[in-house]
C-alpha positions as a Python dict, from the first residue, in 0.01 Angstrom:
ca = {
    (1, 'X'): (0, 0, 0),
    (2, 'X'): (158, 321, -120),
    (3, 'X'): (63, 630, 65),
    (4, 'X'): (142, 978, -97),
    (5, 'X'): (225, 1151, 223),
    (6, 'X'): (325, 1523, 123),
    (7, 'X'): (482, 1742, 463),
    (8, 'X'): (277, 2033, 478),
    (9, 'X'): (455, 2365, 599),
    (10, 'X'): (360, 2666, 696),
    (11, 'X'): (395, 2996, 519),
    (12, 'X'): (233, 3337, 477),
    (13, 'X'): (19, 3297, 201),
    (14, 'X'): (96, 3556, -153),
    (15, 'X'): (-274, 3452, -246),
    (16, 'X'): (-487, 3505, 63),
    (17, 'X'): (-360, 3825, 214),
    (18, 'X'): (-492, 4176, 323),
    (19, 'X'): (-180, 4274, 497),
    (20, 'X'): (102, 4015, 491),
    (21, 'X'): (-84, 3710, 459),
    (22, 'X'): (-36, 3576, 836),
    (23, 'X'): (-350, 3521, 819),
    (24, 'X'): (-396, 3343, 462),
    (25, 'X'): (-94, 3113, 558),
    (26, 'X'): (-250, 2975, 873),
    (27, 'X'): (-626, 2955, 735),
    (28, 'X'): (-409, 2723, 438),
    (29, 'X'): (-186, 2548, 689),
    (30, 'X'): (-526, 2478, 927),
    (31, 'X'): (-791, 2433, 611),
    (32, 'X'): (-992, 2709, 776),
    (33, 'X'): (-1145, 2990, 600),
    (34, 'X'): (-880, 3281, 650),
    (35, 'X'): (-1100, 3530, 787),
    (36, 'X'): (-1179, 3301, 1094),
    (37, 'X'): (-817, 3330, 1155),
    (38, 'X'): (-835, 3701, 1137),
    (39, 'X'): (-1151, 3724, 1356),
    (40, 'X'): (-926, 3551, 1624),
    (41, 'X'): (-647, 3809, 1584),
    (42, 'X'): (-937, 4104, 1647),
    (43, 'X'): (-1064, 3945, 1914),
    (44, 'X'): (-722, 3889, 2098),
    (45, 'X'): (-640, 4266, 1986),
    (46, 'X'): (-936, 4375, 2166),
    (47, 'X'): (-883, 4128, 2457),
    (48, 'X'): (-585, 4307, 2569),
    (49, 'X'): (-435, 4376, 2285),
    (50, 'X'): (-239, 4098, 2255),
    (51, 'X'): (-338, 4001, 1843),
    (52, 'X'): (-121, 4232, 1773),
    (53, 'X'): (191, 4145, 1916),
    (54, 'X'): (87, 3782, 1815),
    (55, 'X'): (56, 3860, 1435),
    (56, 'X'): (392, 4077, 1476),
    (57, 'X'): (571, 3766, 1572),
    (58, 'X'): (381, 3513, 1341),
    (59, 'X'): (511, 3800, 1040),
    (60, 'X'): (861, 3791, 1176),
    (61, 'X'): (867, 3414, 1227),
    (62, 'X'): (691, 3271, 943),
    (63, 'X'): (866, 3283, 601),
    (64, 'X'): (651, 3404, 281),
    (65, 'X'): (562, 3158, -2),
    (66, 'X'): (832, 3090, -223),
    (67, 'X'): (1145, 3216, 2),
    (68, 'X'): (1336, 3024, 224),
    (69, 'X'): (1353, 3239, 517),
    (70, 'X'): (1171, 3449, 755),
    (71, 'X'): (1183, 3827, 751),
    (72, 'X'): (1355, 3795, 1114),
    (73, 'X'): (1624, 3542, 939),
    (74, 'X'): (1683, 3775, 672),
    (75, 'X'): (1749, 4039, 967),
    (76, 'X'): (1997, 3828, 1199),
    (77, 'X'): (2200, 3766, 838),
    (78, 'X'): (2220, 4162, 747),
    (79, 'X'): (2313, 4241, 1107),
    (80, 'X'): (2554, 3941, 1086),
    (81, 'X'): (2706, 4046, 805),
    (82, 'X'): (2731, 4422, 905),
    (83, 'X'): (2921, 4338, 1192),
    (84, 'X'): (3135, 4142, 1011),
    (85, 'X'): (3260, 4477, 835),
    (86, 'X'): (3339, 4640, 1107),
}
């Protein structure tokens, strides 16, 4: 019996996104309608405010479709390689 087992990964979607497609990426990832995922980062937002420093770190954390790294990678390696100029 041959299963096709394919390793799903997460990313910020280019297709399902208002902003920068945190939201598109983990309504994909989940199989959830996007906008339920957004209605849970409003409701955190207004429950302390929290959403927002949540979808800040999913953004930094979470690479984009098609690239292989995060925005926060792609900021350790410019820092890196500033420093090692100096």
């Amino acid at each position: 019996m041959s299963e096709n087992l394919t390793r799903k990964t997460l990313r910020r979607s280019r297709s399902s996104r208002i902003l920068t497609g945190v939201c598109g990426g983990i309504g994909e990832f989940l199989r959830v309608d996007p906008n339920l995922i957004r209605l849970a980062f409003a409701v955190f937002t207004l429950l302390g405010g929290s959403g927002v420093l949540l979808y800040l770190i999913a953004w930094l954390v979470i690479p984009e479709e098609g690239t292989g790294s995060s925005v926060l990678e792609h900021l350790i390696r410019t820092f890196q390689g500033k420093e090692s100029r100096l």
